[in-house]
TIKOLTOR-533544 format. One record per residue (C-alpha): x negated, y negated, z negated; residue in one letter. Coordinates in Angstrom, 3 decimals. Example, Ala and Ser with C-alpha at 12.3 -4.5 7.8 and 13.67 -1.06 7.14 Angstrom:
2
<pami><east>-12.300</east><north>4.500</north><up>-7.800</up><type>A</type></pami>
<pami><east>-13.670</east><north>1.060</north><up>-7.140</up><type>S</type></pami>
//
This chain:
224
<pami><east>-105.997</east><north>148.233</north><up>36.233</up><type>X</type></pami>
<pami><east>-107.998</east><north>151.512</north><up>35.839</up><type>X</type></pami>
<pami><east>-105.931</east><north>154.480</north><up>36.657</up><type>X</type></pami>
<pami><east>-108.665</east><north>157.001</north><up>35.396</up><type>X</type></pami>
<pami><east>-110.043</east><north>157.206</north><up>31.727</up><type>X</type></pami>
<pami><east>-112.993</east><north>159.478</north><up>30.802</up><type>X</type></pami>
<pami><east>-113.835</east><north>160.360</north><up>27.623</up><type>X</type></pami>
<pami><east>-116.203</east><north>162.382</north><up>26.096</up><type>X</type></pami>
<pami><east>-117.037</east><north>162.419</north><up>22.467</up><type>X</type></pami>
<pami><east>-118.814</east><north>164.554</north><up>19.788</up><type>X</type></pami>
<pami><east>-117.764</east><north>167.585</north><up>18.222</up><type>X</type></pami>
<pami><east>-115.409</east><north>165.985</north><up>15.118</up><type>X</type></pami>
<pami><east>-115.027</east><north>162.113</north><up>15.982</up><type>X</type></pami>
<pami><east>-111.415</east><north>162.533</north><up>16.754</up><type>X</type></pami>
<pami><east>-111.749</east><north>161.985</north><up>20.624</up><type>X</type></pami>
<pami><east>-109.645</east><north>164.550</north><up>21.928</up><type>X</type></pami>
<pami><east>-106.850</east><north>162.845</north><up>19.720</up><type>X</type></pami>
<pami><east>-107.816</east><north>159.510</north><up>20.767</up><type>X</type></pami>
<pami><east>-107.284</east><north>160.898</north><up>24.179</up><type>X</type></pami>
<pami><east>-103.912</east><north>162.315</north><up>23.924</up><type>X</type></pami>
<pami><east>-102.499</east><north>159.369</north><up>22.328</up><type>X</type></pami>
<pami><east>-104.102</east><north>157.294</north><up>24.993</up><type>X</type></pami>
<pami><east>-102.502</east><north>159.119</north><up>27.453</up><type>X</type></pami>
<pami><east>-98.492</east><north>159.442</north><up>26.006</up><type>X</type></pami>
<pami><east>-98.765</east><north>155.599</north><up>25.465</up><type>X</type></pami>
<pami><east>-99.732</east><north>154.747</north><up>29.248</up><type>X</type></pami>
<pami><east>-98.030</east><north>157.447</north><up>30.439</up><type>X</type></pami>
<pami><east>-100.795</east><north>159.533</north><up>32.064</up><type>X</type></pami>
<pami><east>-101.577</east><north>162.598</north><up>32.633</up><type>X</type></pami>
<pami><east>-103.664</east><north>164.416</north><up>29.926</up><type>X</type></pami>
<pami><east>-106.100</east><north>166.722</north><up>31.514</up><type>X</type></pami>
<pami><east>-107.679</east><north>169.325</north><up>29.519</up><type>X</type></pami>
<pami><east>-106.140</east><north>172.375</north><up>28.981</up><type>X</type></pami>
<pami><east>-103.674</east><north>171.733</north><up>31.698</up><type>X</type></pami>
<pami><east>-107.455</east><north>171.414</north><up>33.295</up><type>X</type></pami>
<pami><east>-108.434</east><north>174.735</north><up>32.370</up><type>X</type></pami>
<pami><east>-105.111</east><north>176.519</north><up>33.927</up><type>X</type></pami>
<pami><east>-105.616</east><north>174.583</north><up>37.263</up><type>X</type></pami>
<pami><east>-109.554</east><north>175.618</north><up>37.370</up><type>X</type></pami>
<pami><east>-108.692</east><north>179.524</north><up>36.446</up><type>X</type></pami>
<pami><east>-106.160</east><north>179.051</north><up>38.954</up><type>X</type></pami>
<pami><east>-109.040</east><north>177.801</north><up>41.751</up><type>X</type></pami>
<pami><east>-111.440</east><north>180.355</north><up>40.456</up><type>X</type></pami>
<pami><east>-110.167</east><north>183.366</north><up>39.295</up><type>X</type></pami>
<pami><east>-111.750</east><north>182.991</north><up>36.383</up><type>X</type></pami>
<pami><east>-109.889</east><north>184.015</north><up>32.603</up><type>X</type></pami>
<pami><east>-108.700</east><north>180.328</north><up>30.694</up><type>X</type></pami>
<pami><east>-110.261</east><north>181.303</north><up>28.189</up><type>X</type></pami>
<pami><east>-114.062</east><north>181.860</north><up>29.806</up><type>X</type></pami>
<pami><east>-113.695</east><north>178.686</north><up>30.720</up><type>X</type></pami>
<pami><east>-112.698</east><north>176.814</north><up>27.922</up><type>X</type></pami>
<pami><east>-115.516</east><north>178.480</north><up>26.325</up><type>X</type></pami>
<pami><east>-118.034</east><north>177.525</north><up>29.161</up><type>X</type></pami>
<pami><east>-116.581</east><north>174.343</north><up>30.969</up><type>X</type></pami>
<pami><east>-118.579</east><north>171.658</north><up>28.706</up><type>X</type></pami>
<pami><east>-121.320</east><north>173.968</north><up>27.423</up><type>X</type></pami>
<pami><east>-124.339</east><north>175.401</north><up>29.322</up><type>X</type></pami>
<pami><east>-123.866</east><north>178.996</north><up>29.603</up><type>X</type></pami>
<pami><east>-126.721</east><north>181.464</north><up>30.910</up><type>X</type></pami>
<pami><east>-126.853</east><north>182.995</north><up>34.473</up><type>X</type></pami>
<pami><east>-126.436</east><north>186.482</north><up>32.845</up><type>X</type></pami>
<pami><east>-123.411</east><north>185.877</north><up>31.435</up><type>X</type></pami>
<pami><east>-121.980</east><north>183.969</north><up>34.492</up><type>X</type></pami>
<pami><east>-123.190</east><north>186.725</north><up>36.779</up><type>X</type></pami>
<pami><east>-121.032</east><north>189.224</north><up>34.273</up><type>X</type></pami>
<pami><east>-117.976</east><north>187.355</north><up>34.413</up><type>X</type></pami>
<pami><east>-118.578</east><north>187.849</north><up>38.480</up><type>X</type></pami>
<pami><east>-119.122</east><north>191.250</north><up>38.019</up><type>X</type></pami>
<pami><east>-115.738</east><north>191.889</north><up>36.997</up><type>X</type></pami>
<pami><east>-113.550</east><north>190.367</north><up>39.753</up><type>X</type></pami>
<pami><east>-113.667</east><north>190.456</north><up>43.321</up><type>X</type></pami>
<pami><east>-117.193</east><north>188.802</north><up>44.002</up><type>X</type></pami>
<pami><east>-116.867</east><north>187.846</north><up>46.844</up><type>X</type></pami>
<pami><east>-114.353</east><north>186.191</north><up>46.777</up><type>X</type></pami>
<pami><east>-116.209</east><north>183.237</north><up>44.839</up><type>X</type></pami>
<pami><east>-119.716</east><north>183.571</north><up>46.157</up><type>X</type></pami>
<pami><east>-119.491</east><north>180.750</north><up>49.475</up><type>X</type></pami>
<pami><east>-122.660</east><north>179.738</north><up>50.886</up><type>X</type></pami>
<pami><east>-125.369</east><north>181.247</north><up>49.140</up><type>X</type></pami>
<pami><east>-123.966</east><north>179.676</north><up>45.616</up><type>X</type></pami>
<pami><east>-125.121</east><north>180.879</north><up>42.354</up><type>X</type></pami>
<pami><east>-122.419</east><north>181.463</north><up>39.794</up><type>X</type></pami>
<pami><east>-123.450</east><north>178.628</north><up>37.689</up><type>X</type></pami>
<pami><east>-122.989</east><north>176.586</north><up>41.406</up><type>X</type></pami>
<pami><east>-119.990</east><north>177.955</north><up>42.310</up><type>X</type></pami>
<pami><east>-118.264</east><north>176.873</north><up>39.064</up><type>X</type></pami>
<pami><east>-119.942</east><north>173.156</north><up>38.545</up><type>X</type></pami>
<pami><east>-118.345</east><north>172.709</north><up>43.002</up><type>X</type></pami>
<pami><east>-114.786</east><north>174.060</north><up>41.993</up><type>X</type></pami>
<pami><east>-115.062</east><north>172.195</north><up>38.954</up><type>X</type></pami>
<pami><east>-116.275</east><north>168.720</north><up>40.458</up><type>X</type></pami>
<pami><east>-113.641</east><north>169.663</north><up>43.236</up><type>X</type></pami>
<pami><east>-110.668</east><north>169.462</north><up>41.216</up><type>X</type></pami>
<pami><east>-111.515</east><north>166.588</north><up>39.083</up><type>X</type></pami>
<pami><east>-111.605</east><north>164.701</north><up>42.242</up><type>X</type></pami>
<pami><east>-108.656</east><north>166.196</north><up>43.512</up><type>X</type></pami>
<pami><east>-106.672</east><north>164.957</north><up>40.055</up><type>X</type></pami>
<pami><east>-107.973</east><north>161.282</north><up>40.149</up><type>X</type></pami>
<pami><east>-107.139</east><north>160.832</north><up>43.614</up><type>X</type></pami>
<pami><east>-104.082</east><north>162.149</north><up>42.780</up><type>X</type></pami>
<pami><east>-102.427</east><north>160.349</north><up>39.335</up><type>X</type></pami>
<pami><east>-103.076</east><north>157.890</north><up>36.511</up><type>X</type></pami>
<pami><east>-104.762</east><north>160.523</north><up>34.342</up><type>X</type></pami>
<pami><east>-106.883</east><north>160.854</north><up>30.884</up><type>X</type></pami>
<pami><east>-110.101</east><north>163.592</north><up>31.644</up><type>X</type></pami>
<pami><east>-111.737</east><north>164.806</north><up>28.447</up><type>X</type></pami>
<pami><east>-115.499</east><north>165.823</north><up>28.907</up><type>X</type></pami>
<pami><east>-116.851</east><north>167.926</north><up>31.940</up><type>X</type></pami>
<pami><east>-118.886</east><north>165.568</north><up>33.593</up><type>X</type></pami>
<pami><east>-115.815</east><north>163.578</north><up>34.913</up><type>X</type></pami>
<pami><east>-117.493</east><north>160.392</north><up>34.317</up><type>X</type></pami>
<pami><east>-120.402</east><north>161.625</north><up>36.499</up><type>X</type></pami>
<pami><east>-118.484</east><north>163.135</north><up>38.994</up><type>X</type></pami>
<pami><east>-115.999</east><north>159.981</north><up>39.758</up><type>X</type></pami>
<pami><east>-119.289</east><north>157.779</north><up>39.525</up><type>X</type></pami>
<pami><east>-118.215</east><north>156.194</north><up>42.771</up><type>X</type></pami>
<pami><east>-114.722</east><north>155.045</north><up>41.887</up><type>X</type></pami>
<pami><east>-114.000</east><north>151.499</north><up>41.018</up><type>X</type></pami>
<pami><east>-110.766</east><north>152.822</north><up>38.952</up><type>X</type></pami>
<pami><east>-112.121</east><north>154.406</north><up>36.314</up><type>X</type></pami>
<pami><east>-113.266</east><north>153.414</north><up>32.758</up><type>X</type></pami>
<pami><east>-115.763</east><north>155.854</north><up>31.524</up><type>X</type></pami>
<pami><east>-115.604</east><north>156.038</north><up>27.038</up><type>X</type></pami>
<pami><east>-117.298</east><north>157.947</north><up>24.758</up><type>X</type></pami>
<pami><east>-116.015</east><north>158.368</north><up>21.177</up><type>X</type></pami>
<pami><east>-118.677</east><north>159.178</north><up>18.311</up><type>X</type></pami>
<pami><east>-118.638</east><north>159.001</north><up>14.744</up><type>X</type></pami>
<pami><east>-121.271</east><north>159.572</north><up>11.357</up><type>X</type></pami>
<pami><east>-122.273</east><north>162.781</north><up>10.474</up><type>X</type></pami>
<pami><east>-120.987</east><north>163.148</north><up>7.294</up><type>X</type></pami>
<pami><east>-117.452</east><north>161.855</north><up>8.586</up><type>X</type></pami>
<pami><east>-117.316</east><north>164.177</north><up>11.600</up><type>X</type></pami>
<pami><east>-117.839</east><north>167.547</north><up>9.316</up><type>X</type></pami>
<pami><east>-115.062</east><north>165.871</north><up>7.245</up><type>X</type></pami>
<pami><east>-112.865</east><north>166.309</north><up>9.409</up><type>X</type></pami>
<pami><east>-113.859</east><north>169.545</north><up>11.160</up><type>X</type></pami>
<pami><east>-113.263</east><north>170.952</north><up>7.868</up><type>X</type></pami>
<pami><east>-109.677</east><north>169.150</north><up>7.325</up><type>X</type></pami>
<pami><east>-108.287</east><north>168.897</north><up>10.418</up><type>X</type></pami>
<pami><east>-106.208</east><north>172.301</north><up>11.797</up><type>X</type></pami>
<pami><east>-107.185</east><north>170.743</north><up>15.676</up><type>X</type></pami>
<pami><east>-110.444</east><north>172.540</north><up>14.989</up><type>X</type></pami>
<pami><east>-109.508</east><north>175.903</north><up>13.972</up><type>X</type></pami>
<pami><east>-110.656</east><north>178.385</north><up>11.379</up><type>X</type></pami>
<pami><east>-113.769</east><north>179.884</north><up>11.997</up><type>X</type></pami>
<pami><east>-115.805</east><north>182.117</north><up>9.745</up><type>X</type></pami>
<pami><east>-118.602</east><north>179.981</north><up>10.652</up><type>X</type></pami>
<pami><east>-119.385</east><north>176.081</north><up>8.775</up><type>X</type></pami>
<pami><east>-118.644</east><north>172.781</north><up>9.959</up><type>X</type></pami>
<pami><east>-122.192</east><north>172.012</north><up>10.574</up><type>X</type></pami>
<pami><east>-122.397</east><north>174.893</north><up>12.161</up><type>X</type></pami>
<pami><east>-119.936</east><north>174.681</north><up>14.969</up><type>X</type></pami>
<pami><east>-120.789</east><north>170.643</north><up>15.081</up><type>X</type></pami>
<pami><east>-124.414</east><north>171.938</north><up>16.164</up><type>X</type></pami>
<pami><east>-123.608</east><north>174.232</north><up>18.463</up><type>X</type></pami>
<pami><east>-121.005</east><north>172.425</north><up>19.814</up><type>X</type></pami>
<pami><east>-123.154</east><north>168.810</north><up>20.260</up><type>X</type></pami>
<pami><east>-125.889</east><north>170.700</north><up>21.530</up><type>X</type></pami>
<pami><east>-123.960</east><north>172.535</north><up>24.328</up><type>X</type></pami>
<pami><east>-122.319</east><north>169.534</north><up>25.453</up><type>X</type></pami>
<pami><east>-125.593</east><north>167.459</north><up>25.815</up><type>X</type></pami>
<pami><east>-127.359</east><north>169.763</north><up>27.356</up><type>X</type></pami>
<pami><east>-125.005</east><north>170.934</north><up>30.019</up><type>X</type></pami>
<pami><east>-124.368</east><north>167.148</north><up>30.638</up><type>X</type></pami>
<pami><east>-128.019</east><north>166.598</north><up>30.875</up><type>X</type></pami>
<pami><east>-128.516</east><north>169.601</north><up>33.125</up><type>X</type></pami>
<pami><east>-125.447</east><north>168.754</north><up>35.001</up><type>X</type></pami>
<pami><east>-126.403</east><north>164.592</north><up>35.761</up><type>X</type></pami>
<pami><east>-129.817</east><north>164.192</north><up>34.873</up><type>X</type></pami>
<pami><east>-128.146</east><north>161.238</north><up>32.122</up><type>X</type></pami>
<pami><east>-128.346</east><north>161.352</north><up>28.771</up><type>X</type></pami>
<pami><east>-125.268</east><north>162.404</north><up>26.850</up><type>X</type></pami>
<pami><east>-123.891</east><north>159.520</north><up>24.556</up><type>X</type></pami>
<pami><east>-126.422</east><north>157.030</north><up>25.774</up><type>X</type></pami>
<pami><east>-124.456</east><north>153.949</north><up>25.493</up><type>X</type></pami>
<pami><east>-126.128</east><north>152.827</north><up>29.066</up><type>X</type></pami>
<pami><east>-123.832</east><north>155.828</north><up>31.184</up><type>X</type></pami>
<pami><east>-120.383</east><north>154.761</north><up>29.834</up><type>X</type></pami>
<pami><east>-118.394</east><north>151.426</north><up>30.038</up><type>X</type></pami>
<pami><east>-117.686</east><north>151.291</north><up>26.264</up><type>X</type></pami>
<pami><east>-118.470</east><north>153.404</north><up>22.992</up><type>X</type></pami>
<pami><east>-116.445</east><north>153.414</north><up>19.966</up><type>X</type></pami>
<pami><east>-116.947</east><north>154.803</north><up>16.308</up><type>X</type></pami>
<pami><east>-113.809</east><north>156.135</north><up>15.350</up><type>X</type></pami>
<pami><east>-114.483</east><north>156.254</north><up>11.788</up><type>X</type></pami>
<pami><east>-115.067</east><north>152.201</north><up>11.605</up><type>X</type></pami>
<pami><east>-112.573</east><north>151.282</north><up>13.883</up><type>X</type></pami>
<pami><east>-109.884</east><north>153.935</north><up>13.231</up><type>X</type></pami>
<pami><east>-108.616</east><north>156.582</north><up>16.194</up><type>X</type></pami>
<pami><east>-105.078</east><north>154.201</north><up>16.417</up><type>X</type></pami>
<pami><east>-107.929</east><north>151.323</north><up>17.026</up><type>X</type></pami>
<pami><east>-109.902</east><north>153.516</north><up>20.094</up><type>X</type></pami>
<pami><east>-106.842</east><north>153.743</north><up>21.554</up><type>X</type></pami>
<pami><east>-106.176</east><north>149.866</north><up>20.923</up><type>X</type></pami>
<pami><east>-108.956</east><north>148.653</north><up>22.468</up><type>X</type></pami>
<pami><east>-109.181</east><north>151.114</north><up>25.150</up><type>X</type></pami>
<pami><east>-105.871</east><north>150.468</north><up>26.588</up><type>X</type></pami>
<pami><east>-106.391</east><north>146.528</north><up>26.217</up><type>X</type></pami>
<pami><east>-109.536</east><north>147.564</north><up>29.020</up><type>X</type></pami>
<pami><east>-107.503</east><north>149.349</north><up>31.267</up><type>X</type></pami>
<pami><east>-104.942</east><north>147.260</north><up>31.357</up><type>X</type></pami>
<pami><east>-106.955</east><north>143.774</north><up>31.084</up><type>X</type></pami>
<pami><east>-104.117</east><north>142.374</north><up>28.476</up><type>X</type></pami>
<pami><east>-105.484</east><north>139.962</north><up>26.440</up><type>X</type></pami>
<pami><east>-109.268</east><north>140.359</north><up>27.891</up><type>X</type></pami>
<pami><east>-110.906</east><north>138.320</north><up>30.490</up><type>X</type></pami>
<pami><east>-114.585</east><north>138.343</north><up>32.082</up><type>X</type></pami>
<pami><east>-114.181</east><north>135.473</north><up>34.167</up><type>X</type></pami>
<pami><east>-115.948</east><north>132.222</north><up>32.623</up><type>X</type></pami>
<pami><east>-116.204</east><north>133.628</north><up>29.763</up><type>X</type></pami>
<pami><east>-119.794</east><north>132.431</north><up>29.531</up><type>X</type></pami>
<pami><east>-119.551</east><north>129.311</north><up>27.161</up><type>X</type></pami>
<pami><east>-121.193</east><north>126.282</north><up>28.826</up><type>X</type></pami>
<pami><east>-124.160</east><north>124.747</north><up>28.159</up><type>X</type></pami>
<pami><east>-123.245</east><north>122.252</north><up>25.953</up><type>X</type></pami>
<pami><east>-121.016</east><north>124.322</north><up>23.770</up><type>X</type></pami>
<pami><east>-123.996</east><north>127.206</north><up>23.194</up><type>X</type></pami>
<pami><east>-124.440</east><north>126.218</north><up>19.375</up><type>X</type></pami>
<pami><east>-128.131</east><north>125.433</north><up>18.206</up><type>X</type></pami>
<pami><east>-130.303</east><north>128.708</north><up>17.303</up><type>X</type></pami>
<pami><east>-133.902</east><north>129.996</north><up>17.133</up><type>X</type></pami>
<pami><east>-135.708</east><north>132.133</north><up>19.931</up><type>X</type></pami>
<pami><east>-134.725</east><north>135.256</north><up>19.648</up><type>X</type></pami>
<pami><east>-137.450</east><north>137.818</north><up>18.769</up><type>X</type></pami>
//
């Protein structure tokens, strides 16, 4: 049974719900703003900095400001750079919280980080464009902004994939770096969570023989 789930997702599939409701029906722990408190708590730095910056790819300037404002050196250990500093606390506590509890991670890496646990099942939720502005502009999760759906989907997307790209040298939503990916607008965000629990717990799945044998392979052409 996997006692970590990872998910990442783009900006408007519904992930972050999937997540949630993943997490009250196994009875995990839901890591993402409780995240953010924990990591402010390591680093000094405001929640709210880091909720901004956690999954996106902010510049050295800006991280060298934040610094600027605090007790420096109290963060800067070995010759880090600010950007450093943050991705080592960061990939320190995510560690720290799957050795620690059955837990749901959203975003951050966590799926690169844990790479060398056998207990985790790494997801990543997307969904059509059209669908995912839908729902940016419906759904209250995503806040009012002055700015428009596509907007903030852009931006959003684009800082995620790039810090993950920066971050793991992997591409972001390449179906190759996770252990499933799910469209929540065909199969529904009740469905993710369906499916994903039926993989962590291994109800009603098996991978065992379930090759079908030679004789039972129906007639077809060669493949192309």
């Amino acid at each position: 049974m996997k006692r970590i789930i990872t998910i990442n997702r783009e900006y408007g599939s519904g992930g972050y719900i999937v997540g949630q409701m993943l997490a009250e029906r196994l009875g995990y722990e839901f890591y993402d703003k409780k995240y953010l408190r924990r990591l402010s708590e390591e680093t000094g730095f405001d929640p709210k900095y880091i909720e901004e910056h956690s999954e996106s790819s902010p510049s050295s300037k800006s991280l060298k400001f934040i610094f600027s404002q605090q007790n420096t050196s109290r963060f800067m250990e070995g010759g880090l750079s600010p950007r450093e500093y943050l991705w080592r606390k960061q990939s320190e506590l995510i560690r720290e919280i799957a050795q620690s509890m059955p837990c749901v991670i959203m975003g951050r890496s966590a799926d690169y980080i844990l790479r060398d646990r056998d207990d985790v099942l790494n997801v990543f939720i997307h969904a059509p464009y059209e669908d995912r502005i839908a729902r940016i502009e419906r759904d209250p999760l995503y806040g009012d902004s002055d700015k428009s759906a596509k907007h903030r989907l852009k931006r959003k997307d684009e800082s995620r994939s790039t810090n993950y790209e920066e971050r793991t040298g992997q591409k972001w939503g390449f179906a190759e770096n996770y252990d499933i990916c799910l469209n929540s607008s065909v199969i529904g965000l009740r469905g993710c969570v369906d499916i994903i629990e039926a993989l962590v717990t291994g109800e009603g799945l098996t991978r065992e023989d379930d090759e079908p044998h030679h004789e039972e392979v129906p007639e077809h052409e060669e493949e192309v």
